[in-house]
C-alpha positions in Angstrom: 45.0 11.6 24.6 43.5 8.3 23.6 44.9 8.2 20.0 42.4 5.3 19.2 39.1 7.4 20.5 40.3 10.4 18.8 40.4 8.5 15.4 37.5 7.2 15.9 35.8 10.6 16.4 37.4 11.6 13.5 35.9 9.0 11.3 32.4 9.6 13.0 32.4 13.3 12.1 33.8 12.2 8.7 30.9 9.7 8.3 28.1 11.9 9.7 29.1 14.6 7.2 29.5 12.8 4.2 26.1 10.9 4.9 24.0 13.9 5.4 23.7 14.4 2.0 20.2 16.5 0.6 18.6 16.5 -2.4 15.4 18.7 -3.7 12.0 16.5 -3.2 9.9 16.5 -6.1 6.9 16.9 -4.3 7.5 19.6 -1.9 10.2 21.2 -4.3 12.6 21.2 -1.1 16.0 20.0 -0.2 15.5 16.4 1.8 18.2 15.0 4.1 19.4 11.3 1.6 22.2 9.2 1.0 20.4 8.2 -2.2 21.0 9.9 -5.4 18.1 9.3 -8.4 20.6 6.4 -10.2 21.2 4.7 -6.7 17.3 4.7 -6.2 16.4 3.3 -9.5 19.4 0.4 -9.0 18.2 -0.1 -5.6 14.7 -0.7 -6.9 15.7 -3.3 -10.1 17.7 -5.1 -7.7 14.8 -4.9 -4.8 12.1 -6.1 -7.9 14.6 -9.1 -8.6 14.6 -10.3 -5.2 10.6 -10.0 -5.0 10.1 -11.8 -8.2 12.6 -14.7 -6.8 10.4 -14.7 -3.5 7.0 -13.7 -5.0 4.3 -15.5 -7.9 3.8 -13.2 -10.6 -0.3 -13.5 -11.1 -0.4 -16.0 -14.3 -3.0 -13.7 -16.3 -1.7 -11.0 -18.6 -5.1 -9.3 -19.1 -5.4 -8.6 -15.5 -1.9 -7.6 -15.4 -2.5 -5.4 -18.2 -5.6 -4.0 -16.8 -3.6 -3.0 -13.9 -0.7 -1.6 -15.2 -3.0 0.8 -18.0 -4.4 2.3 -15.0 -1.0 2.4 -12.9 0.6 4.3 -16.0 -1.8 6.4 -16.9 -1.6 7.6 -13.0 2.5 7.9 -12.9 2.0 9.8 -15.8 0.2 12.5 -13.9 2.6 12.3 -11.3 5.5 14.6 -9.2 7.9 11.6 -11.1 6.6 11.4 -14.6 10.2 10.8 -15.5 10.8 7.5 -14.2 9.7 4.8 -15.6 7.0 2.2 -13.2 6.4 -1.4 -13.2 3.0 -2.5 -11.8 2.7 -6.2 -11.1 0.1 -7.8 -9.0 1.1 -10.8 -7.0 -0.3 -14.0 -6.4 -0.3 -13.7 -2.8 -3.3 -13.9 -0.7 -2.8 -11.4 1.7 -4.5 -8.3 1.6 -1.3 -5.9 0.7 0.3 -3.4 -1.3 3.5 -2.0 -1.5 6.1 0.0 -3.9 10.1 0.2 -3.7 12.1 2.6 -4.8 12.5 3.6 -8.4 8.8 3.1 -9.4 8.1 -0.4 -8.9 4.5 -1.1 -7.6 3.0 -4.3 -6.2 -0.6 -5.5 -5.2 -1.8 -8.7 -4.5 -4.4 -11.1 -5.4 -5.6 -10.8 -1.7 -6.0 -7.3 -1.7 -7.6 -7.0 -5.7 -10.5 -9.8 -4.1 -11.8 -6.7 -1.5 -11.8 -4.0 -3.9 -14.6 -3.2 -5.6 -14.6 -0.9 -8.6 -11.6 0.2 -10.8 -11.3 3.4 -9.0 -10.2 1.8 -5.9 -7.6 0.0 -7.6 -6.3 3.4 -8.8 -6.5 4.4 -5.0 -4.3 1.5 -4.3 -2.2 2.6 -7.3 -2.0 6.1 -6.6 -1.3 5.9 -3.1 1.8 3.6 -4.3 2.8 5.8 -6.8 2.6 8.6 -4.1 4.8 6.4 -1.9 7.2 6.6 -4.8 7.1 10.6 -5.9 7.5 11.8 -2.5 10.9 8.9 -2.3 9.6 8.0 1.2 11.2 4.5 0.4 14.7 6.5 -0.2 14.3 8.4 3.3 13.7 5.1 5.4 16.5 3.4 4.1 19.1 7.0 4.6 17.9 7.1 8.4 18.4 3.6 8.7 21.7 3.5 7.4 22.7 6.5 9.6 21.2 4.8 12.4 23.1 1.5 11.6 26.2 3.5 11.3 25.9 5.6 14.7 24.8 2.8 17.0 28.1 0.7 15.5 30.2 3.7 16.6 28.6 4.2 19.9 28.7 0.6 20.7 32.2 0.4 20.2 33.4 3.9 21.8 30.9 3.6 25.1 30.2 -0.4 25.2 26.6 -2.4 24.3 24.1 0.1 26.7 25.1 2.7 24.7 24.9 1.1 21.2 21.2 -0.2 22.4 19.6 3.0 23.5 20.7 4.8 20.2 19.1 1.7 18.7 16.3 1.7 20.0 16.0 5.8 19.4 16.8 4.6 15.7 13.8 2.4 15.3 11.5 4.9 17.1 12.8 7.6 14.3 11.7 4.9 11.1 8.4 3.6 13.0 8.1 7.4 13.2 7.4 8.1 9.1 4.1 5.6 9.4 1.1 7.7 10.0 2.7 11.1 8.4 4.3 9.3 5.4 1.0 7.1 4.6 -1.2 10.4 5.4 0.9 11.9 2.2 0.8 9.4 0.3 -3.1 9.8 0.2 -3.1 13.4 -0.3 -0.7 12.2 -3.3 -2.9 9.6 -4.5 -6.0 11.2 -4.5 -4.5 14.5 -6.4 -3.2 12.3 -9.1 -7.0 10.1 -9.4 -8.3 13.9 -10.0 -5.7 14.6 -12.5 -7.1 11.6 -14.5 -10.6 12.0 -14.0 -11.4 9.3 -10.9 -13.1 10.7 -7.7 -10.5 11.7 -5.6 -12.8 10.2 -3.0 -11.9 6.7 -4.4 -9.1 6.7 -1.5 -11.5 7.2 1.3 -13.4 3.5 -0.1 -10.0 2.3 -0.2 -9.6 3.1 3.6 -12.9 1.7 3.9 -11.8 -1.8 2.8 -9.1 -1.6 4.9 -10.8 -0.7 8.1 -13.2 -3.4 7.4 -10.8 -6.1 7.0 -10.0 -5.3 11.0 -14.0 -5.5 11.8 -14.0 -8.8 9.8 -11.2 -10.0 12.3 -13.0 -8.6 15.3 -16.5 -10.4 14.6 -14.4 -13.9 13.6 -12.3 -13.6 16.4 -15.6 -13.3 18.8 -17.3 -15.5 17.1 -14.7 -18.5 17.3 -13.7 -17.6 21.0 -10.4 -16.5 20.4 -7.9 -13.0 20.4 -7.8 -10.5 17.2 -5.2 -11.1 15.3 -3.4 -7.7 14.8 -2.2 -6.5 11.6 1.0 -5.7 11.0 0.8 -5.2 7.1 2.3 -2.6 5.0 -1.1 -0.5 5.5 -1.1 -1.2 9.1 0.0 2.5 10.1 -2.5 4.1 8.0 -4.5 6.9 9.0 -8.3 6.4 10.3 -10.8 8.0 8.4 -10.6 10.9 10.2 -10.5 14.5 9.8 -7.2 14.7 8.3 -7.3 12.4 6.4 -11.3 13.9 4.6 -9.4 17.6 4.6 -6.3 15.9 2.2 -9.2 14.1 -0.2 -11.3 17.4 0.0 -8.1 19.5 -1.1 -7.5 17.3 -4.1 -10.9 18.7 -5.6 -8.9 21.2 -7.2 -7.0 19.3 -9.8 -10.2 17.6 -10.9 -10.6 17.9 -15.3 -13.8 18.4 -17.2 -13.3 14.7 -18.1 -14.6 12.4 -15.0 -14.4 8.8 -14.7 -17.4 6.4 -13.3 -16.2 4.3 -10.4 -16.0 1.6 -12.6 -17.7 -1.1 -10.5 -18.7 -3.5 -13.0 -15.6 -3.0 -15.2 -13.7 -4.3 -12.2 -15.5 -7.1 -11.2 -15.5 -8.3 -14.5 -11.8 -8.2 -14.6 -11.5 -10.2 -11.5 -14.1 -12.7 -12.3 -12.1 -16.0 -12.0 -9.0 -15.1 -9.7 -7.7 -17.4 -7.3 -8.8 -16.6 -3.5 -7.4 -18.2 -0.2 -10.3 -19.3 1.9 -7.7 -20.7 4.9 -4.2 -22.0 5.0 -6.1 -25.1 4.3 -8.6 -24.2 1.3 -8.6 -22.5 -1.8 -11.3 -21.4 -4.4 -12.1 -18.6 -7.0 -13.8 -15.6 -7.9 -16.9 -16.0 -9.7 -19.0 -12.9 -10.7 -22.7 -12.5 -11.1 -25.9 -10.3 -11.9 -28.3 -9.8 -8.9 -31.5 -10.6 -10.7 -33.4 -12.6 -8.3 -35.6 -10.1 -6.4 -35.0 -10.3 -2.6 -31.8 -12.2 -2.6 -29.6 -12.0 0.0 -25.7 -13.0 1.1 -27.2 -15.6 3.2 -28.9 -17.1 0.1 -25.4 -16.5 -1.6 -24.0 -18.3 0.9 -25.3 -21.3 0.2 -24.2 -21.4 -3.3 -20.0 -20.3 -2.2 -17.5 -21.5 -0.1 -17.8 -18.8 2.7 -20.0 -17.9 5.4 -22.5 -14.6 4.8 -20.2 -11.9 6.7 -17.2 -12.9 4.5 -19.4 -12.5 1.4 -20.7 -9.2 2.2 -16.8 -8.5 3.2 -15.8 -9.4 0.2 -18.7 -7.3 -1.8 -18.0 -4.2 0.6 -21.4 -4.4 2.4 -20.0 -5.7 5.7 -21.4 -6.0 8.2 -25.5 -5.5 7.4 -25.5 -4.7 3.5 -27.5 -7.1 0.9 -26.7 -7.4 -2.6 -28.6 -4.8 -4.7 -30.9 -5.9 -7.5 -29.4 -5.4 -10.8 -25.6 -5.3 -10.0 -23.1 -7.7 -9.8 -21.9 -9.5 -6.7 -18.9 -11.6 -6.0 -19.3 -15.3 -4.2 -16.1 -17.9 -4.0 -16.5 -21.6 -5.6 
């Protein structure tokens, strides 16, 4: 007998049992395989918020950030985790993105805040976060990662490098595997908790909607400058098509809708935007500015000639892409 293979059997059976710990999911109310108890998580995420903050511009504007995190609180309250506390800070960071760690700390950026348009697709954004957070999908990536980690190093060592890198790979298939289900959930969650407070759960769908045009935008600029698409690989880059799935897990969150309902909140937003930075290219930057659309007939490529962008980013950025034309009356975005 191999004394040295045995022991390290031995410690691989030790180390598979201790790791496949379970805890009950607040969500589903059933027990979850994690290495990660509640006070782990919440270090985790101070420690992950730190790092961010070292990397990452905090947006210098405390209204906004106040705005934001009213509407992210008053969300988590309503939540599977109303215990926790959140932290909702938006980013200066022009890519379109969002993202939460574990613990209850939630993130959007100045790219993605210049596509919305109405307060109750920020609290899609924020919901969907939050949902990110109650349902600890954060926690289960990082428990099969580290089992995954700790496997492949055993079988590396015990049956040499082919080994270790076919377990790796199976590893990486098992993470890339939570995408679609995980971000599916998190916008069933989302949209149960914009019912709770009195948004239209179908807030999330518009959400989607940005999105979905963002990869349109990159299609039509792509053909129209002779070159490939530009794939996304973003945070929301596994999400869900609007598809039937996806309407069924809005349509289901009808249920925890209150007397008390909330108007999009289209002109509240903008107004709470109006003057934030915005990246034109790597090259160029400019800003927000918000007007009325009082001028009978006007269009985005009269617009255009007034901002720094071509016609189809300005009805991108308004959320008529790619035929709409500004509606008489409301308020439109263009960049100066």
């Amino acid at each position: 007998m191999n004394i040295k293979t045995t022991f390290r059997g031995l410690i691989a059976t030790a180390l598979i049992t201790t790791l496949a710990g379970c805890s009950t999911n607040p969500v589903s109310g059933k027990r979850d395989f994690t290495l990660i108890n509640e006070e782990q998580e919440l270090s985790i995420g101070a420690q992950g918020h730190k790092s961010i903050m070292k990397q990452k511009k905090r947006y210098n504007n405390s209204g906004l950030q106040a705005y934001v995190n009213n509407i992210g609180q008053e969300l988590a309250k309503q939540s599977h985790r109303s215990d926790i506390r959140y932290t909702f800070t938006v980013l200066d960071d022009p890519t379109v993105n969002a993202f939460a760690l574990p613990g209850g700390y939630v993130y959007v950026t100045t790219g993605l805040m210049a596509y919305l348009n109405s307060e109750g697709e920020l609290a899609g954004v924020l919901g969907h976060e939050i949902g990110h957070v109650t349902a600890k999908h954060g926690v289960k990536q990082q428990s099969a990662g580290a089992v995954g980690a700790v496997l492949q190093s055993i079988l590396a060592d015990q049956a040499g490098v082919t080994a270790g890198k076919g377990f790796g790979q199976l590893g990486q298939a098992l993470l890339s595997g939570y995408g679609r289900d995980h971000e599916l959930q998190a916008d069933k969650l989302g949209a149960e908790y914009l019912a709770r407070v009195g948004y239209d759960p179908e807030n999330m769908i518009e959400v989607v909607s940005v999105l979905k045009s963002q990869e349109e935008f990159e299609k039509y600029q792509a053909q129209k400058e002779g070159r490939k698409v530009q794939a996304y690989h973003g945070v929301f880059s596994s999400h869900p098509d609007n598809d039937t799935r996806l309407k069924e897990v809005i349509r289901q969150a009808n249920k925890f809708k209150t007397q008390t309902t909330r108007d999009a909140g289209h002109d509240k937003y903008l107004k709470q935007i109006d003057g934030m930075s915005f990246r034109i290219d790597k090259n160029n930057n400019g800003r927000i500015v918000v007007g009325r659309a009082t001028t009978p007939g006007l269009t985005y490529a009269t617009l255009a000639q007034k901002s720094k962008v071509n016609e189809q980013r300005l009805r991108l950025i308004n959320g008529m892409f790619p035929k709409g034309q500004p509606v008489q009356g409301s308020l439109v975005k263009v960049i100066q």
